[in-house]
N, C-alpha and C positions, 0 to 999 in steps of 0.2 A: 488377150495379151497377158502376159505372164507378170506379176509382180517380184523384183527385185528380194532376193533371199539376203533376208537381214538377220546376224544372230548377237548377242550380248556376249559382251567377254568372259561374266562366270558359261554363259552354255558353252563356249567356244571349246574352255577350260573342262567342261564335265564330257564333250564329245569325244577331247584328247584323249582321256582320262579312259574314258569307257573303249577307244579304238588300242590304246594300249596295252588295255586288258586283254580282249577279243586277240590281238594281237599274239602277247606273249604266251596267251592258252595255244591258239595255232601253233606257235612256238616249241612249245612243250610236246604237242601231240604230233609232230614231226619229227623227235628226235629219238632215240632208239634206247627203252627200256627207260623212260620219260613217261612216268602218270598221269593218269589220264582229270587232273584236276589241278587245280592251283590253289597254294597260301597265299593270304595277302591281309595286313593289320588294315581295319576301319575303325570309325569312330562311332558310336550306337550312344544315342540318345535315351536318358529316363526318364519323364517327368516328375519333378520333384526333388531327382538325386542327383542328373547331370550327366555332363557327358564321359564316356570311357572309352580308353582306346579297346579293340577285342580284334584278337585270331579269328579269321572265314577261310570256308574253304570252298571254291566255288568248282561245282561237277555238271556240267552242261548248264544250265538255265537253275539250277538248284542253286542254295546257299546254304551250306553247313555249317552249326554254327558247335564251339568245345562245350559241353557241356561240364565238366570241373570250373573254367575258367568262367562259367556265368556262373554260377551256383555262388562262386568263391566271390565275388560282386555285389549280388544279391545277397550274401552273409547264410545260405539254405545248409544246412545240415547233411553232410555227404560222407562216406567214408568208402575205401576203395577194397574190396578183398581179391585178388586176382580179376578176373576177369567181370568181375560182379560189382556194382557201382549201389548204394544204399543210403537211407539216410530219410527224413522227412521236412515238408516242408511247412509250416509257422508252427502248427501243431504235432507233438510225436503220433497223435492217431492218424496223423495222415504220410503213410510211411509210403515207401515208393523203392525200386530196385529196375535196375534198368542190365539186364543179360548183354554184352554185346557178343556172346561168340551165337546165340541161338537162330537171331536176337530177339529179345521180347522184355518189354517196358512192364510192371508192374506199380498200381497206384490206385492207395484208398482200396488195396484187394478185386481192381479188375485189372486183368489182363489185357496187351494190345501186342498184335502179335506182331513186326515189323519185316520187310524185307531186307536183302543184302544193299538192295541201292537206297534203303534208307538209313544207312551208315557208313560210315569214311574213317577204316580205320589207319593211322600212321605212324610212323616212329616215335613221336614223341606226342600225339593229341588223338584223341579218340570223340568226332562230332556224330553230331545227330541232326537231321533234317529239318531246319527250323521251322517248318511249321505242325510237328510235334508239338512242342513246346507251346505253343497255343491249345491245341486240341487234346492234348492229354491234360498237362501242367496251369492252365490256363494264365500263362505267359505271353502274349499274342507279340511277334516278331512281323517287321515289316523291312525287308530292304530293299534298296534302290539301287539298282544298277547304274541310274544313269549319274548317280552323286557316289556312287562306292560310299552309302551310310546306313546303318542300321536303326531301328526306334523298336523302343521294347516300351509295350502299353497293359498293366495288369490292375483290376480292382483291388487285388489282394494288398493288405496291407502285410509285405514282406520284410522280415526278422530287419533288416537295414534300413527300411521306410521306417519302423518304428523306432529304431532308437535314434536316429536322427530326429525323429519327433520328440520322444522322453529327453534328449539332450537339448532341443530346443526349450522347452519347458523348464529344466533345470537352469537354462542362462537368462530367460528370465526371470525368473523366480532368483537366481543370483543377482538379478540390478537391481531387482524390487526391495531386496535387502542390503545393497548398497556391497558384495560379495564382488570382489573381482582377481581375478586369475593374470598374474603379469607373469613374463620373463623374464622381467627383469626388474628389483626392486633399487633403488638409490635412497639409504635410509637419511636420516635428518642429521647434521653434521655442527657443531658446535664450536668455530671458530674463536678463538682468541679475542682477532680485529677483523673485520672486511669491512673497507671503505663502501657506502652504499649510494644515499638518493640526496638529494636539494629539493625541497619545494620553497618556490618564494611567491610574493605575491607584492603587488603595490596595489593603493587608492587614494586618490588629491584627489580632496574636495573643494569648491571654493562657493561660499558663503554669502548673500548679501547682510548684513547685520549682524553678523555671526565672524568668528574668529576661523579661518584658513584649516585645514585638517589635510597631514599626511601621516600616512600609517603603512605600513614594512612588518610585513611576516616571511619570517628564514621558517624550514625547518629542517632540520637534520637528521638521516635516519641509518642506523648503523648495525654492527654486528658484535657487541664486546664482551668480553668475559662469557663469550657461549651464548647470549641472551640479548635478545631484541632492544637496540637503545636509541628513544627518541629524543629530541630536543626542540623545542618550538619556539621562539623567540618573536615576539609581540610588542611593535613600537608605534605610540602614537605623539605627532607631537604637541597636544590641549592635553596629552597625561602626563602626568612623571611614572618616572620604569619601577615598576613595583614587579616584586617575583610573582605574587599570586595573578598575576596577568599574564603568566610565564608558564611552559607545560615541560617537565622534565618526567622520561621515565623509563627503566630498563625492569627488562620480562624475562624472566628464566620458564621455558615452554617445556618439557618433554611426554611429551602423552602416553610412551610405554610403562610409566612410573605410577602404578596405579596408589602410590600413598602420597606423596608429591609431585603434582602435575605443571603446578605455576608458582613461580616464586615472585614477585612484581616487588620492586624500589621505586620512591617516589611518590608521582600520581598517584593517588590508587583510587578504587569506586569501592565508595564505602560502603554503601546500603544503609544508611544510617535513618534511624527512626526519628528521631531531634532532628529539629532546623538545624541546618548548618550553609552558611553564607557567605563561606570562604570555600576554596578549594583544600583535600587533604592528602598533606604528605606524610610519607612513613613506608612501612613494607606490608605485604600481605601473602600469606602461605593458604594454598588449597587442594586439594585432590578432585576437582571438580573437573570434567573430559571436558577438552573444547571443543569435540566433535559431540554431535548429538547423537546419544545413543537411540531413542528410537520416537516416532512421533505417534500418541494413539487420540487425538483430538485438539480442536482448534479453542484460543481465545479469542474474543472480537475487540480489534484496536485501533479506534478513528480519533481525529486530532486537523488540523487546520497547518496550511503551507503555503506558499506563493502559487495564485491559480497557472495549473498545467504542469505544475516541476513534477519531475519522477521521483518519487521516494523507495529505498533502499530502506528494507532490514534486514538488521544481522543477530542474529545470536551466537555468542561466544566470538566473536570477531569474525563471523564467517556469514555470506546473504543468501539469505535461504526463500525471500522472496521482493518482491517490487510492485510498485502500482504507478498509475498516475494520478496525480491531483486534479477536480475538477474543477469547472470557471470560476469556482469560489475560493478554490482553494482545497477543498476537503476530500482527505482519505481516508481509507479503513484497511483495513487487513485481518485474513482470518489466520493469528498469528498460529503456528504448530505448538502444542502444549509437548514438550519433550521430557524427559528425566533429564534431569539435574542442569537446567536452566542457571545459570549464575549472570549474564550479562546481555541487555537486549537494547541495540541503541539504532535509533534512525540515521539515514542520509539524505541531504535532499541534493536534487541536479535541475536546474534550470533548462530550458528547452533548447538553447545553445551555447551550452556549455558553460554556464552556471555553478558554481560549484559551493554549497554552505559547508565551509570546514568543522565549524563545531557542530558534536557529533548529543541527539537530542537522549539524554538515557533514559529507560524507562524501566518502571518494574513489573514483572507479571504477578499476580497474586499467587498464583498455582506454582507454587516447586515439588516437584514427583522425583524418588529418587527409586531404582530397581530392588527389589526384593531380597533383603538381607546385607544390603551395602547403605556404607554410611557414609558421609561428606562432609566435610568441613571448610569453613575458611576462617581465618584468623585474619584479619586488620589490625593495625596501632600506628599511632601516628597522631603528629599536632596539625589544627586545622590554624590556614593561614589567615589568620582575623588578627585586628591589631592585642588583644591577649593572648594569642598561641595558646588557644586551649588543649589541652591533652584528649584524645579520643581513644578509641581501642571499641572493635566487636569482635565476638566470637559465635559464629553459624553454625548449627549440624543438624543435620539430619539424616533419618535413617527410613529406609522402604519395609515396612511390616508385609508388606503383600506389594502387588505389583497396581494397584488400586487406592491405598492408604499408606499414605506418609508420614510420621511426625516429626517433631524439632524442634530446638529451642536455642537459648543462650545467655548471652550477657552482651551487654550493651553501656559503654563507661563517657560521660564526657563530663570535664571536667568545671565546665559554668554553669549546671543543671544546680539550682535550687534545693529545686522538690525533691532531688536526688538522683548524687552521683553515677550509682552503678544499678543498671535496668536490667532486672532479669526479666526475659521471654520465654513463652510456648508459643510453637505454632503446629500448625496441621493441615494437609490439604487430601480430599477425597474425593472419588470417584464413586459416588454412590450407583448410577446405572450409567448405561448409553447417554451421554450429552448432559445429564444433572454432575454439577463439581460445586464443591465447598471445599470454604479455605478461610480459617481462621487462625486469629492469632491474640495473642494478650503479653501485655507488656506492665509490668507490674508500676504498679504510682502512674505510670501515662496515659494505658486508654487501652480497649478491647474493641476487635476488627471481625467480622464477617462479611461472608459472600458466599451467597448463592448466583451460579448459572445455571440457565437451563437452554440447549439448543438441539431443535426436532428436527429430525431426518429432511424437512424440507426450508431448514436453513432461518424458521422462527427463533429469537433468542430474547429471554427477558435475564437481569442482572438485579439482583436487590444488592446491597451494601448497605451495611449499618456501621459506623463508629461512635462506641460512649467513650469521651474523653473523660482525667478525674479533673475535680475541677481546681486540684489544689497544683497542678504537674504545670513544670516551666521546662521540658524539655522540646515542644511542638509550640513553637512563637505562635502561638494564636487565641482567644480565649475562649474555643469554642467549648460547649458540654453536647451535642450531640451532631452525628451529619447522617443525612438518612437520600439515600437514592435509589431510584426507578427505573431501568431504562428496560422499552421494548424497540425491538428491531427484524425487517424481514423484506427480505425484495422482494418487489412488485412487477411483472414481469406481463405485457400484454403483447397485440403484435404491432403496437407502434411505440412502444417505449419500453425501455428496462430502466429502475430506478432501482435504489437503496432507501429503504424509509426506518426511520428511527424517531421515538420520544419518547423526551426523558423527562423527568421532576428531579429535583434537590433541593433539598432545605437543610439549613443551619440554623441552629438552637444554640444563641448563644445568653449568658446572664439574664441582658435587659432586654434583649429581641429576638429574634427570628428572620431569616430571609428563606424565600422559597422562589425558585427561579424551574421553567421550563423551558423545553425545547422542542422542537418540530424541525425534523430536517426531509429533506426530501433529494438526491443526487444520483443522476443518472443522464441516459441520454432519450430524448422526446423528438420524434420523428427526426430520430439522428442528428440531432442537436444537442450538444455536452450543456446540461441545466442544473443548476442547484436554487431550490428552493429554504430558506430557511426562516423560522418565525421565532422570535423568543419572547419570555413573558416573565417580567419580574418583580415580586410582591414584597412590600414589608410591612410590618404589621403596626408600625407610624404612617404607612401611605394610605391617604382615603379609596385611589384606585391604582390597579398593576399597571406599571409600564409595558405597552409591547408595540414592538416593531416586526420586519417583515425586510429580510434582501433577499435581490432576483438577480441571479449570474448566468450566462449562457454565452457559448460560444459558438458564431458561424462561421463554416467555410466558406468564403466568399471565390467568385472566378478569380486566376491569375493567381493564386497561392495566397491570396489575403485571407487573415482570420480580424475576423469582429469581435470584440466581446466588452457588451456594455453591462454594466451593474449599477442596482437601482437598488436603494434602501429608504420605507416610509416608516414610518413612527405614529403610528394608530391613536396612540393614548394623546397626540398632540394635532391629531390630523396633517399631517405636513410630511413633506419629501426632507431627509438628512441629508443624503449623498447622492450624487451623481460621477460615474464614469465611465468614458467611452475608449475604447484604445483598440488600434487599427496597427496589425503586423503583421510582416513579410520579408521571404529569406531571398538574403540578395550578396549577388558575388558569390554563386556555392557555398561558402561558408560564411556567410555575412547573416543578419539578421537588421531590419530595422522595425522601428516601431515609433508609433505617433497615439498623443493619448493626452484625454482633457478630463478635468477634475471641477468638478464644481460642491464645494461644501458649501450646502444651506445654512446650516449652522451659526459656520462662520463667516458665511458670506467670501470664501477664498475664492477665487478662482487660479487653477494652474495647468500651463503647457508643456507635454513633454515630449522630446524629442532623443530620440537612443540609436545606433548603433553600436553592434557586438559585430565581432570577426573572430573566428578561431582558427587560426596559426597552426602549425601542427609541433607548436613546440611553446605555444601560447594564447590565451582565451583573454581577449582586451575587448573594451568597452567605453565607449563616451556617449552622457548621456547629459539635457538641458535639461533643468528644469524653473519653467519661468512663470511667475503668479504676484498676482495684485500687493501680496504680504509677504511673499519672501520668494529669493529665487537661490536655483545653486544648481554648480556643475562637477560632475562626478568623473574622471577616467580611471580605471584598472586595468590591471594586465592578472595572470597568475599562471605558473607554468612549475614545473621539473627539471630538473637531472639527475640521470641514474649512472652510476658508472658500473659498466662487465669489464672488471680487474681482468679476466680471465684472456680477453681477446685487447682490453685497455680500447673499448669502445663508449663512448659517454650518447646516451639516450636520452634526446629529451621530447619533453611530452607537455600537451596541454590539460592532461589530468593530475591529477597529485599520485605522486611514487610513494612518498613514507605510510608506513606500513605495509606497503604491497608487495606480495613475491612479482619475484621472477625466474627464467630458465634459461641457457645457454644450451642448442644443441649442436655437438661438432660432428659431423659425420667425416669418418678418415680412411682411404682404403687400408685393411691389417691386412699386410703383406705377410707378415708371419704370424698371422692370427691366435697372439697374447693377451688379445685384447687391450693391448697400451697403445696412445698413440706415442709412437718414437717420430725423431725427428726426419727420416727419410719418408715417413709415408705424408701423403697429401690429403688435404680435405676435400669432399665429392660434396657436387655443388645440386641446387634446385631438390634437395630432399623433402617431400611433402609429407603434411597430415594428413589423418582420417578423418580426427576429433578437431573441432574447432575451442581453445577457451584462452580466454583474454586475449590481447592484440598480438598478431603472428606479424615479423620483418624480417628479412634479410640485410647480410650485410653485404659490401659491391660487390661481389665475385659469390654471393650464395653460398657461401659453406659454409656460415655460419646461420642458423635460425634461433631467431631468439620471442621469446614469449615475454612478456609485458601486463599487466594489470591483473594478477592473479590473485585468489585469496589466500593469506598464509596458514597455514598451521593445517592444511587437510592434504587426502590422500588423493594425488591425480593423475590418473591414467591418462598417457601420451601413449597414441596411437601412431606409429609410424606407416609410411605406405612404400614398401618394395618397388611397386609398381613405377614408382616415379623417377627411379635411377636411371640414366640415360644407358646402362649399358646391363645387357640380359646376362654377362658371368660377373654382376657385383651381385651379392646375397646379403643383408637382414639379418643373422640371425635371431635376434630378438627385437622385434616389433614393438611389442606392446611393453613399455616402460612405468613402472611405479614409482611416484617421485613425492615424497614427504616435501613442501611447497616452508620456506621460511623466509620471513619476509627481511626487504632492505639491502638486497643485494642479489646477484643471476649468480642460481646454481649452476654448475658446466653440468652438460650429459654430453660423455664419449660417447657416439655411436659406432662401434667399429664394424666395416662394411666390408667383408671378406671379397675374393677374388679368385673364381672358381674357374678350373680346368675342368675342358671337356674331349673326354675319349671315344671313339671311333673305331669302323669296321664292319669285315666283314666274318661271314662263316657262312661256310661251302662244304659240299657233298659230293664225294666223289664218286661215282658208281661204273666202275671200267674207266671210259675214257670218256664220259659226259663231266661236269661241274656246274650243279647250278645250287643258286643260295640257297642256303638251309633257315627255317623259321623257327620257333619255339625251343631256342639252344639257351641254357643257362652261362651266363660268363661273371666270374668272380673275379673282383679287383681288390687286390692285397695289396695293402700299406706297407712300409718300409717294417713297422713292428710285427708285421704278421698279423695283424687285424684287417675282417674285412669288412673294406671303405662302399662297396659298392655291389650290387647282385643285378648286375644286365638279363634282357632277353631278350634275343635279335627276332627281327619282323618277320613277315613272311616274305621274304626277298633273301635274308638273310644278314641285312646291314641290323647294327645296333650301336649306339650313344649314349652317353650319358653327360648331364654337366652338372657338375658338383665336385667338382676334387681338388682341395688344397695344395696349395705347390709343394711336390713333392717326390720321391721315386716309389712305383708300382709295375706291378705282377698280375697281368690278365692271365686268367684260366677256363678253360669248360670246366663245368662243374664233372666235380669229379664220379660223380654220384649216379649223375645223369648218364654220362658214359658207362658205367658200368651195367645200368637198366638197361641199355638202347643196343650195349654189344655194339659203341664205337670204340674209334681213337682218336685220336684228336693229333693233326702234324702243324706247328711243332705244338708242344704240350705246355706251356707257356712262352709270354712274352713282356718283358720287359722293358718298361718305358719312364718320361719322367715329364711331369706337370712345372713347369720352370714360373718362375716369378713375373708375372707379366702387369702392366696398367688395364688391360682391355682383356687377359683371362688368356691361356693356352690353351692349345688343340693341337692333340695327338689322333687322329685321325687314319691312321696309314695299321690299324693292326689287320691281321689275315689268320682264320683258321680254315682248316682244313678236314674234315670229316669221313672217316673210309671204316667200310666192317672190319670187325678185330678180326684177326687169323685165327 
């Protein structure tokens, strides 16, 4: 019994395909002074390079394939002298000539002598038998009849393989340098005013034995006089409203300005060597890049946070990396040592949405500045202490080589003792691979070194020494000397990866000495986040050292619970300190709760706590219990944003903080008269997608506007647009890829203006007596109204030809003129005139006809 013939709709489609063929050849060989072959365009596959469309010409069961037209693909070196075809391929010793009146192939100096039916020569293509091209050229060609496709397969690495290689290479090697190629740049623009962001925040606390606490932070973040202006406003009600509780401050940024790059009013980060314990105000001038100019080694920077928060650094206002905190709390980072370093401040973010607004500053010891450039920053300004004392520094330094730096200054405050005005030297060097030193002396104050040293497999020890003098009242402390140790280097096996560090310090002060160590241990142990840590503290009044020992870890528990108890004993006293257990889990999708019990030995406390957090998408709030033997209190928060885009008059809000953050406006509009403005008749085109993802991407209700959210300011960012995503095949892009200088406190607009392209049509035919059938490989030129040409067609092997791309407009299709006169045609009529009219969804002129006959 015969089974049921079943086919798939692509074979269904490849048997049309192929019956059509066979067909129209029948076709042809039936009709009178009709060749005995057929044109017809396919598409031939290359590995590596893609697909193309290519002219065939199919002679019984053969396939012949142009040989110009593959050459010119492949990029192979060809030149034509009459009938003689020349030229070599990757290499000039490998020269080749191919005869078609004889015919005979020549290559690499052997001869191959060929027959008449292994060439097809025609009016306007002259092919070769493809599987020549293999066996001479070692080209190997493979088609298929029953897919009408070609696959071209060669080991050679040919002149087009290669520079697509060398150009790959170059674009990376251009990201590797941070090098990018836009079409489109939107430089940085210096408003007046523009209205920008709101961050606010509230937290009621309420007390058992203690007085009530509510506290209100505004901030305001703007655009004025050209330059970034914030405002931060801080109320509590157990304070009275003092300004130095208060953050005011306006930033003049422009980074092409290589002698003034930042002007700051207000705030400013002083770098000050003296204590100072007030916040200060004043101006501050520098030529210091807030972009990094280049990174050539790391410092190592650990410090302590709430266990599990993400910590955020940035240098120069921009984050250049993040970690997490472990069950203790504790991170590190292997910060990038860059040229000209001026500003390096933490972030911390809580696990749901947690947010620590004050920002923690730090300093690197290492400032490197490029070889033969100098930098400066000038401060001045009174610190807000109840004497307003007068301040002022002045920084410079200069790069001798690209390895060794030096620098110095002056340093003024006005309640220093021992003396007013501080002059400094400093220096920092690159002695080899991973050794850095960096010192510094401060005259009447104290003198600083450092040595690092860190080996290719990530071992690092740090000494530091400071002699203070002992007569200097600018450093509130009375130390005469501080001497430190630390070694550090993961530990890596195959059930645990750790970070291990220890350190000693000692202080040498008049009448004593303290010496204190460390032992840390942090990582994860049979996939368990662990922090070990011991400390050890001596004075030289104590008969023996203090030291204790805490143990933090945290488990994943089933059902999304995490555990994480912490246990602290006290060795020198034999006895347990602390105890803490706390159980949490994310509930309601954006919910978070937690449960957690506290026992100090100590003090004999005991305390219960109870918390949920919920993040809002327009606000991060919080209520949490907590209740104990000695005291109890309940805390709720909220904190959230608003940004306003003046530009669409849309207000964005958010459960992260906006001031200081950029943002972007993108409008994408059809340009009907492609001026690139949007005027008020054209319309915005909706659901336009990225490539690149960065900071938070929304639309607005009808999608035509996309706007970008939590951006860093002051750098260069490539926005990648995607073509692809437009709902209609005649809107075009012209420039994709946008460069957009990022400023923060308010959404820059980017126009996209998205053209609207006419597409032309037709045919070209051959008339030979009284047959007409299509003509293939005809050149047709499309003339602009200016007499420029818009377009260079080349109809198929049928004869039809298209194009889409042409602005609304009038045009003049042509045979090339050129080509007719090689071929000894004419062309009826000898142009045609047509017009691309203004349409939402793109025109189609479609209806043109030539006609092709030998000249008289």
């Amino acid at each position: 019994m015969l089974s049921p013939f079943r086919l798939s709709l692509s074979e269904v489609l490849k048997l049309w395909l192929t019956l059509m063929l066979f067909l129209s050849l029948g076709t042809a060989f039936a009709q009178e002074d009709y060749p005995d072959y057929d044109e017809l365009s396919v598409e031939m596959n290359i590995p590596r390079l893609g697909t193309y469309e290519i002219p065939i010409a199919i002679k019984g069961e053969d396939a012949f394939l142009p040989v110009t037209t593959l050459f010119e693909i492949l990029n192979i070196k060809h030149e034509i002298d009459g009938g003689i075809l020349s030229g070599f391929i990757i290499h000039p010793d490998s020269t080749y000539t191919i005869n078609w009146e004889q015919p005979q192939i020549t290559y690499k100096g052997e001869s191959f002598r060929l027959s008449k039916n292994d060439v097809l020569i025609t009016p306007s293509v002259k092919y070769l038998k493809s599987n020549y091209f293999g066996s001479i050229f070692g080209l190997d060609t493979q088609f298929s009849f029953r897919s009408l496709s070609l696959k071209l397969e060669t080991d050679k690495e040919l002149p087009v393989m290669k520079e697509m290689r060398l150009q790959k290479m170059r674009e990376n090697l251009d990201r590797v340098k941070g090098v990018v190629v836009p079409d489109t740049l939107i430089p940085a623009r210096y408003p007046f005013f523009k209205p920008g962001t709101l961050d606010w925040g509230v937290v009621t606390t309420q007390q058992t034995n203690f007085e009530n606490d509510n506290r209100l932070t505004l901030g305001l973040g703007t655009m004025f006089l050209g330059g970034e202006t914030n405002l931060m406003l801080n109320y509590s009600s157990r304070l009275p409203f003092s300004s130095r509780n208060q953050f005011y401050q306006w930033r003049y940024v422009n980074t092409d300005n290589k002698y003034l790059s930042q002007v700051t009013a207000g705030r400013i980060f002083s770098r000050a060597t003296s204590s100072l314990f007030a916040p200060v105000s004043g101006v501050q001038f520098t030529n210091s890049p807030l972009q990094n100019r280049r990174s050539f080694g790391t410092y190592l920077l650990s410090d302590y946070t709430e266990p599990r928060w993400t910590v955020e650094l940035y240098v120069n206002n921009v984050l250049v990396s993040f970690t997490e905190a472990d069950a203790s709390g504790f991170y590190s980072f292997e910060v990038p040592l860059m040229y000209g370093n001026t500003a390096v401040s933490l972030r911390f973010y809580g696990p749901w949405g947690e947010e620590r607004t004050e920002d923690r500053v730090i300093n690197i010891p290492y400032n490197f500045v490029p070889k033969n450039e100098l930098e400066y920053t000038l401060s001045a300004g009174v610190v807000e202490s109840d004497d307003w004392n007068r301040f002022s520094r002045l920084n410079l330094n200069y790069g001798l080589n690209n390895a060794i730096t030096i620098g110095g200054g002056v340093e003024y405050l006005s309640e220093v003792e021992s003396g007013e005005v501080m002059p400094f030297v400093n220096s920092s060097a690159r002695i080899a691979s991973g050794l850095l030193f960096s010192g510094e002396y401060m005259y009447g104050v104290k003198g600083e070194a450092l040595l690092s040293y860190q080996s290719p497999r990530n071992f690092q020890v740090d000494l530091n020494y400071i002699n203070y003098n002992e007569d200097q009242t600018a450093v509130n402390f009375n130390y005469l000397e501080e001497r430190k140790l630390s070694f550090s280097t993961p530990i890596r096996t195959k059930h645990f990866s750790l970070f291990s560090r220890f350190s000693v310090n000692q202080i040498i002060m008049p009448t004593t000495e303290f010496t204190t160590a460390q032992l840390l241990l942090s990582g994860a142990v049979f996939g368990v986040s662990t922090n070990f840590t011991s400390y050890g503290l001596y004075n030289d009044r104590m008969k023996e050292p203090t030291i204790y020992s805490s143990l933090s870890q945290t488990y994943r528990m089933p059902y999304k619970f995490l555990l994480s108890p912490q246990l602290q004993y006290d060795f020198s006293r034999d006895r347990f300190n602390n105890l803490i257990v706390e159980l949490e889990r994310p509930m309601f999708k954006q919910g978070f709760l937690n449960l957690a019990y506290e026992n100090n030995f100590l003090r004999n406390a005991h305390i219960f706590e109870v918390g949920l957090r919920y993040a809002f998408n327009f606000a991060q709030t919080s209520a949490t219990s907590r209740i104990g033997n000695r005291n109890s209190s309940f805390v709720q928060s909220a904190r959230g944003s608003l940004m306003l885009d003046d530009n669409t008059g849309y207000i964005a809000a958010s459960n992260r903080t906006a001031m200081s953050r950029a943002a972007v406006s993108i409008i994408p509009f059809l340009d009907f008269n492609q001026n690139g403005i949007k005027d008020p008749m054209e319309p915005g085109v909706a659901g336009l997608e990225l490539k690149n993802r960065s900071g938070r991407v929304s639309y607005n209700d009808d999608e035509t506007v996309l706007r970008i959210t939590e951006l860093q300011p002051y750098i260069d960012l490539m926005i990648e647009l995607d073509p692809l995503s437009l709902d209609n095949i005649a809107w075009k892009i012209p420039n994709p890829k946008i460069l957009v200088k990022t400023q923060p406190n308010h959404f820059k607009e980017i126009y996209v203006p998205v053209q609207v392209m006419g597409e032309v049509g037709g045919m070209v035919y051959f008339k030979n007596g009284n047959s007409l059938r299509g003509q293939g490989r005809i050149l047709i030129n499309i003339i602009d109204a200016n007499g420029n040409k818009a377009a260079e067609l080349l109809s198929e092997g049928d004869g039809y030809f298209s194009y889409l791309g042409l602005a609304p407009g009038k045009y003049t299709a042509e045979i090339d003129a050129q080509q007719l006169e090689t071929l000894n045609y004419k062309a009826a009529p000898d142009k045609i005139d047509f017009e691309i009219e203004v349409d939402e969804y793109g025109d189609i002129e479609d209806t043109l006809e030539f006609i092709l006959s030998p000249a008289e």
